[in-house]
Structure formats: C-alpha cells, structure tokens
N, C-alpha and C positions, 0 to 999 in steps of 0.2 A: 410187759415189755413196753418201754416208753416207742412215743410216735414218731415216724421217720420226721426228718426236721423240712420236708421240702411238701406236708400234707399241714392243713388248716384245719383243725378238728374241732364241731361243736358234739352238743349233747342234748338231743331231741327226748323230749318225756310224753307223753301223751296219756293220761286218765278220762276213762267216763264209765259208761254206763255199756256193757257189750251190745255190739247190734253186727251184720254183716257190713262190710266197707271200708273201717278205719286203717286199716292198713293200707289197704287197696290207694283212699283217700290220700294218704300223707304220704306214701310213698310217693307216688304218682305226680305230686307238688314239687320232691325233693328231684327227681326223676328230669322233669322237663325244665328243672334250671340248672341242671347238669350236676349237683349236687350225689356225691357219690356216697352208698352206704357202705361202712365198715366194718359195722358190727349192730346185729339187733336181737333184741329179746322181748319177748311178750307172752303174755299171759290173761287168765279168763279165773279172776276168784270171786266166786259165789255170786256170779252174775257185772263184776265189773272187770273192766279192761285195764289194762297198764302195761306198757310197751317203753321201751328205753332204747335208744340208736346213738351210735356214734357214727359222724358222719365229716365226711371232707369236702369242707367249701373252699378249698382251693384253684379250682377247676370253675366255680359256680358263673351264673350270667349276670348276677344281680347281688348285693350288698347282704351284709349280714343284714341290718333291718329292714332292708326288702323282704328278704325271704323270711323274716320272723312276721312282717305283716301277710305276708301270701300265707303263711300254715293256719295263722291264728286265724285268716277268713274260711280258710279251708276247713278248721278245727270247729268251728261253729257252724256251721253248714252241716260236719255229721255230729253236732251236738255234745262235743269232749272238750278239752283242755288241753290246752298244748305249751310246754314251758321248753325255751331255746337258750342255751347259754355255751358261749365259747368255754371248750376243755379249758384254758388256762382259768378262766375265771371261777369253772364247776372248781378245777382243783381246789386254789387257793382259798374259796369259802371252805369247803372241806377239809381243809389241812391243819384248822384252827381245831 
C-alpha cells in the first residue's frame, strides 16, 4: 500500500554485532525527536543483528541530517551501523 501523501517517510537500517540495547538505543533517538515509527523489523542471525524501520519525519523537531547525525552518534556509541535514507530516494535506487 503506497504511503498517505501528508507522512514523510524514511528508511532506518541498522547492522552490527547483537548485544542488549540497540533497539532500545535508536529507538529512543527516533522517539525524543518526535520521529514516529511505522513499521519495524528485526532479527538475531547467528549472532548478528539487522533491524529495518520505516518511519515518519513529518512531525520531527530537527532536519533530516540532524537526525542522520544524532542516530549515527547513537549508532556508535552501541557499536553498529546505521544507514538513513528518505523512502523516495530507497525507492528510486531500487527501482532500477
């Protein structure tokens, strides 16, 4: 189902290494800059983590490269990788 046309939709990735936190961690980022989640999924193979969120920064308090610099200091902090990219742009690379 395409996205209401009045939400701002990016696409959070997050990989590393599992430990307790990361979730906790990025959410809690997306969380206190009003950043709302839409859809999330994650997963634990053979000791690494990988998680994937759509999320609406329509609402947000701060800039899309705000909040790509706030995850990524967050992201290293618990030690992962965290890749940000607006829906329109995930699309159109994928489209190809």
């Amino acid at each position: 189902m395409p996205p209401r046309e009045d939400k701002d939709l990016i696409v959070v990735t997050v990989i590393g290494v599992d430990k307790p936190g990361i979730v906790a961690g990025i959410t809690s980022v997306l969380a206190s800059l009003n950043v709302n989640i839409e859809d999330i999924s994650q997963t634990v193979l053979r000791g690494f983590f990988a998680m994937i969120m759509v999320a609406d920064i329509s609402k947000a308090t701060c800039s899309l490269s705000q909040l790509r610099d706030k995850l990524e200091l967050k992201a290293k902090e618990l030690g992962v990788e965290v890749f940000v990219q607006h829906s329109e742009i995930f699309r159109a690379i994928h489209r190809v």
